[in-house]
N, C-alpha and C positions, 0 to 999 in steps of 0.2 A: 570534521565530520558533519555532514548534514542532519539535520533534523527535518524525519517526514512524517504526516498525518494521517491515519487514515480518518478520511471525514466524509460529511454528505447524507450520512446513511439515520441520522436523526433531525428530525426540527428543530430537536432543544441545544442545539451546539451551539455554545458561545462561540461568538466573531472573533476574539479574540484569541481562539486556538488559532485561526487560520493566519493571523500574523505573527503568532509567537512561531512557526513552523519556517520551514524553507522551502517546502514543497507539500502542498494537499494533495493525495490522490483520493479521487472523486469517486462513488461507489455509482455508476453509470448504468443500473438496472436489471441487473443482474438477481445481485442478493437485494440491493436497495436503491433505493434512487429516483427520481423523476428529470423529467423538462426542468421542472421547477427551483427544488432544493437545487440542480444542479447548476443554476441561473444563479441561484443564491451565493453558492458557495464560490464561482468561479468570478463572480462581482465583487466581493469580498476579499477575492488576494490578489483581483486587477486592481483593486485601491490601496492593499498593504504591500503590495510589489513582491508578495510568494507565489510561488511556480505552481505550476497545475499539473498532474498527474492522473491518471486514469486507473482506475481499480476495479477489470474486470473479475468478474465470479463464473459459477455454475450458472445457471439459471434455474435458481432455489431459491425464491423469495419467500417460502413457507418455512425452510430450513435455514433462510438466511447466509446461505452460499457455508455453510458449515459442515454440513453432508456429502462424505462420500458418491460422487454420481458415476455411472457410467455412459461416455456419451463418444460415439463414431468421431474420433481424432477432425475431420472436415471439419461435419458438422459445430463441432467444440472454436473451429479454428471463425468461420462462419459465423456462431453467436459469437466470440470474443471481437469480432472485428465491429462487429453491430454495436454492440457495448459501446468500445471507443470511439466510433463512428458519432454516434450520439453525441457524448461528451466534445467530440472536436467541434462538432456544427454550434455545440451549446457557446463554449469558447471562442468561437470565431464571431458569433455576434455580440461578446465583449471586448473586442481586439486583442483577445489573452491566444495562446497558446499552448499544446498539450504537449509537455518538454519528457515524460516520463510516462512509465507502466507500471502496474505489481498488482500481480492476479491477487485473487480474497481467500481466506479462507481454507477452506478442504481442499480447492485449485492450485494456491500456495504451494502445497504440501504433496500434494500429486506431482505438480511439473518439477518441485526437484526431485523427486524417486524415478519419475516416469520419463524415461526419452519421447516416446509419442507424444505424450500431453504437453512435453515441453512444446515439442516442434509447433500442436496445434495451437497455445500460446503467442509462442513469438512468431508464426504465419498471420494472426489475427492481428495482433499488436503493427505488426509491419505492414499490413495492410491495409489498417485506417491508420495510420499515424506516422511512418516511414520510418527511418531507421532515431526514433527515439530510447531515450536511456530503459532499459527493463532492469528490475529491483527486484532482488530474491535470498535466501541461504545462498551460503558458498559452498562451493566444493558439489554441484549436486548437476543433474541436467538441464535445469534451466539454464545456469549460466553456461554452462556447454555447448546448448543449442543457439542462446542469445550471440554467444561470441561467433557461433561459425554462420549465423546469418548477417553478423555486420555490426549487433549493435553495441554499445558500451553494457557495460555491465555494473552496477552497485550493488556491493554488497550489504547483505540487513542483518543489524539484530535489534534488540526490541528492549526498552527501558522500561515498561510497564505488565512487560509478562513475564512467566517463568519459563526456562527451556530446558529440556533434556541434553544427556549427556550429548548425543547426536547434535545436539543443535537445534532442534526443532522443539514448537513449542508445547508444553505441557496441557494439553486438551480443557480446554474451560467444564469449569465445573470438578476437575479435579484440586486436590490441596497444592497451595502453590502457583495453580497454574495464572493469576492477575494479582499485579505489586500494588497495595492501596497507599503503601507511605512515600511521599514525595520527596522526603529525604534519601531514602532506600533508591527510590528511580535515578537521583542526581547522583547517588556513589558508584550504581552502576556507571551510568553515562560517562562518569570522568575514566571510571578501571575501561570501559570499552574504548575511549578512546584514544586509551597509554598505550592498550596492545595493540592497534591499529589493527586490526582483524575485520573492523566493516569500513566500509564508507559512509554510512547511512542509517542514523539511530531512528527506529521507530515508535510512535506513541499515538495507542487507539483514542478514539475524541469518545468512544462510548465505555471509557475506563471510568471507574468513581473518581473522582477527585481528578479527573483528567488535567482541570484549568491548573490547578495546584502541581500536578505533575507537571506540565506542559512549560509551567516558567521555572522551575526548580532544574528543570532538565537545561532548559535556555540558557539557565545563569552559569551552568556547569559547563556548558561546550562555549560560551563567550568567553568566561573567565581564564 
């Protein structure tokens, strides 16, 4: 099971999430992100040897790609290619490259309910970035969409959040919805990884005690 991060999207992120991970995906301007941090971030795991990823959103950096939007399927396909378009040019002048995708957010959560949004998704995704790995829920249209346009598919779930019976995650700010105990994250990690139900364990960099989370989770998929 791989371990992926979402990262990028603060200053204050310690360097060493980005080597405890196997893959950062990069929050490329959307909900957050700059030139900048993204230069930071992707220098960072061209020197710890983790993979780089792209994490486009809405284009809600007020809302923080967490809001519900509605936005013309193109157009959607359009800003997400722009997103990763960024992040690859960012990549390309560290000699890294952009090996994965996984929209943010309220995006998330739409492209597996919604066939359009998927499609507009992984048209974007494919269109700055070619046929790289896209990362989502299972069982839902993203991965539907993703597989019948070419690409691999990872499936995700999430060591430092809560999810509903559906699988989806428990909306922040409700009870339950972010795990603070790093020992609770590691027993998840180990039961998720016995039922082999994902590919791909996820851990937010702007969870409390993320660092804590982030090696407890490590020691649990090394081990």
């Amino acid at each position: 099971m791989l371990l992926n991060l979402d990262g990028g999207e603060h200053d204050d992120e310690a360097e060493e999430l980005y080597a405890l991970a196997d893959v950062v995906h990069v929050a490329c301007g959307g909900h957050a992100g700059d030139e900048a941090s993204m230069s930071r971030v992707v220098d960072s795991c061209r020197r710890s040897g983790t993979k780089v990823g792209a994490h486009p959103s809405y284009v809600d950096r007020e809302g923080f790609g967490r809001r519900p939007c509605t936005v013309p399927p193109e157009l959607l396909a359009t800003q997400i290619e722009a997103q990763c378009a960024r992040l690859r040019a960012v990549a390309e002048e560290h000699g890294a490259a952009v090996t994965s995708a996984k929209p943010h957010g309220a995006l998330y959560h739409a492209a597996h309910a919604d066939a359009a949004i998927a499609a507009a998704c992984v048209k974007g995704i494919g269109r700055a970035l070619g046929p790289v790995a896209i990362v989502g829920l299972a069982g839902g249209a993203l991965e539907a969409e993703a597989k019948r346009a070419g690409h691999p598919y990872l499936r995700e779930a999430f060591a430092d959040r809560g999810v509903r019976p559906d699988g989806t995650l428990i909306p922040r700010g409700e009870p339950g919805a972010v795990l603070h105990d790093a020992g609770a994250a590691a027993d998840r990690a180990r039961a998720l990884r016995a039922s082999q139900q994902a590919e791909t364990l996820c851990i937010h960099a702007d969870t409390p005690a993320a660092l804590a989370i982030a090696r407890a989770v490590r020691q649990a998929l090394d081990s």
